[in-house]
C-alpha positions in Angstrom: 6.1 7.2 -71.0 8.9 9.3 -72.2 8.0 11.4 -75.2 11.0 13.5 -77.3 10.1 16.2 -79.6 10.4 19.8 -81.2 9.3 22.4 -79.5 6.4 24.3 -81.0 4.8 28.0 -81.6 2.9 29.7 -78.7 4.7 27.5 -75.8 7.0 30.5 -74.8 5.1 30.7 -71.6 5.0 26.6 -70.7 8.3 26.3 -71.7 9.4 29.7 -69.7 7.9 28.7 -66.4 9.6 25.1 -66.8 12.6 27.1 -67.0 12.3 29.3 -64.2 11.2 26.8 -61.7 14.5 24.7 -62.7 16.6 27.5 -62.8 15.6 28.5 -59.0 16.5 25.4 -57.8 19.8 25.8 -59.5 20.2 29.1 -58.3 19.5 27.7 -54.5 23.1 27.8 -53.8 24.0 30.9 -55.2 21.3 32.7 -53.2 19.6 36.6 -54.4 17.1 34.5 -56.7 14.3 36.2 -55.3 15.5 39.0 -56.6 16.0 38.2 -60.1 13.1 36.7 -60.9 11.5 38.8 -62.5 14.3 39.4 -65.2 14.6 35.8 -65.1 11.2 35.2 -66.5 11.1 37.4 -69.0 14.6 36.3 -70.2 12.6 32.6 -70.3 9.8 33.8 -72.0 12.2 35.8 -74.8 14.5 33.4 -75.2 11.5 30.7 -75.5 9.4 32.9 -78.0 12.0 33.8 -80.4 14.0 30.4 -80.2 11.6 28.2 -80.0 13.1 26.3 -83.0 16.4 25.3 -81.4 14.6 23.9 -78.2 13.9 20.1 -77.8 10.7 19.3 -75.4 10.7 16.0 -73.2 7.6 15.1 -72.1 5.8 12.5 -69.2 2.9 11.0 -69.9 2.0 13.7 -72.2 3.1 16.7 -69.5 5.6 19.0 -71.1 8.4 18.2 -68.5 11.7 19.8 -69.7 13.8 20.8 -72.6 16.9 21.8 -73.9 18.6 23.8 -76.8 21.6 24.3 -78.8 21.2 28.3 -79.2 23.8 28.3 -82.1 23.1 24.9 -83.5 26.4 24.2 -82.9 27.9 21.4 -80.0 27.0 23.7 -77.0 24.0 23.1 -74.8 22.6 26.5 -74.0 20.2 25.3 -72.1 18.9 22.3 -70.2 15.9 22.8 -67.5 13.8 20.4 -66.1 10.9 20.8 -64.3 11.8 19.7 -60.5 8.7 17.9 -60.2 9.5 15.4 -63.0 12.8 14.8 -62.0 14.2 11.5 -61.4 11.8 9.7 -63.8 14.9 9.8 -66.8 13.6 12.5 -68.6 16.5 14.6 -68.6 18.9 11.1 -69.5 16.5 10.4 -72.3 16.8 14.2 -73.6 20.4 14.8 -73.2 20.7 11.6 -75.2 18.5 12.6 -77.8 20.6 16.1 -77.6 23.6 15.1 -78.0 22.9 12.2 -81.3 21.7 15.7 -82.7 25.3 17.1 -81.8 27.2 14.0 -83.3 25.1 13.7 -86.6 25.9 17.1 -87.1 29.6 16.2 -87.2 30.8 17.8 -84.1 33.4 16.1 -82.4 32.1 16.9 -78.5 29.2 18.3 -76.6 29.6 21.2 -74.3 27.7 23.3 -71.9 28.5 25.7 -68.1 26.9 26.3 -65.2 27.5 28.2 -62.3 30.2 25.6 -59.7 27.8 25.5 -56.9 25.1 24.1 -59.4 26.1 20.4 -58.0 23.1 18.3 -58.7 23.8 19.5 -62.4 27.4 19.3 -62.5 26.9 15.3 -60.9 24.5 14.6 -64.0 26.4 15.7 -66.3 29.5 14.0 -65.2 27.5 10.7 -64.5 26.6 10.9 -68.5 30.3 10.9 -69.2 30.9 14.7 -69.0 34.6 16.2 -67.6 34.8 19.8 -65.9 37.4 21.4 -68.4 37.6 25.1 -67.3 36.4 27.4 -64.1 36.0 30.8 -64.8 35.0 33.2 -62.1 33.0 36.3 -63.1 31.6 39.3 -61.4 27.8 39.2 -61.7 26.3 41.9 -60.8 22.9 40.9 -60.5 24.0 39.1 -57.3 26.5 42.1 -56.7 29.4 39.3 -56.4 32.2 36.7 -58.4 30.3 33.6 -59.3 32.4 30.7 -60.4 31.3 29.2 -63.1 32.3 25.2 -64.8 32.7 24.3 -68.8 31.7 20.4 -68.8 32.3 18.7 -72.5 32.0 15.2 -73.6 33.7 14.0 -76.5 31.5 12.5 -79.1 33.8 9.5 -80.5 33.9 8.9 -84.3 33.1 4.7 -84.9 34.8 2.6 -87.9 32.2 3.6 -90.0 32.7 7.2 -89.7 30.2 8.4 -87.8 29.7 10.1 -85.0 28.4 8.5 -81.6 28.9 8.8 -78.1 31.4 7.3 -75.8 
């Protein structure tokens, strides 16, 4: 069972470690994770900590599995992880939807987010949930001492007869 909510207090760490183990597997492609995980985790465990209120928490079976947040509240996804051993159950369908009716009752008229190019099994969600590559930006990182491309997706969030917001 597929369980949507807000994140609470005190599940930095949980919600870090979700986080980190996703972001690993994103970072296969790219390579040098090893190397940054340590700064990895403890941006995780910051980020987690302090902005707990902007994250959204999926949950299987009552296993915190994933989340997502909108840092700025605004229509950009800052962040989506989930855990790779829930994947392929719909938890990260069932959040981005729940993500993005947040988005388009707030009136903004598309949802955006970026991840690095190589990132594939990400960039083929996103884009099966209706979400076009817009820009590609490469940028010397130099954590991994080398250009890493990077993609923009978006989705535009369609205004209805009534006037609001839903998706396409």
């Amino acid at each position: 069972m597929i369980h949507i909510r807000n994140a609470r207090e005190g599940e930095a760490e949980l919600l870090s470690e979700i986080g980190l183990r996703a972001w690993q597997r994103a970072m296969a492609s790219i390579g040098e994770s090893d190397a940054m995980v340590d700064a990895a985790r403890s941006a995780f465990f910051n980020f987690a900590a302090s902005r707990w209120l902007t994250i959204t928490v999926v949950e299987w079976h009552g296993h915190v599995a994933g989340w997502a947040a909108r840092e700025a509240f605004d229509e950009t996804i800052s962040d989506f992880w989930i855990d790779p051993v829930f994947t392929r159950h719909g938890l990260g369908s069932a959040l981005l939807k729940e993500i993005e009716r947040d988005i388009a009752e707030h009136g903004f008229e598309k949802a955006m987010m970026q991840t690095h190019s190589g990132n594939t099994e990400a960039i083929g969600f996103f884009q099966k949930h209706g979400y076009s590559i817009h820009w590609l930006s490469i940028v010397y990182n130099p954590k991994v001492d080398r250009d890493v491309p990077s993609v923009g997706l978006s989705k535009a969030m369609e205004t209805g007869g009534d006037g609001i917001y839903g998706l396409f």
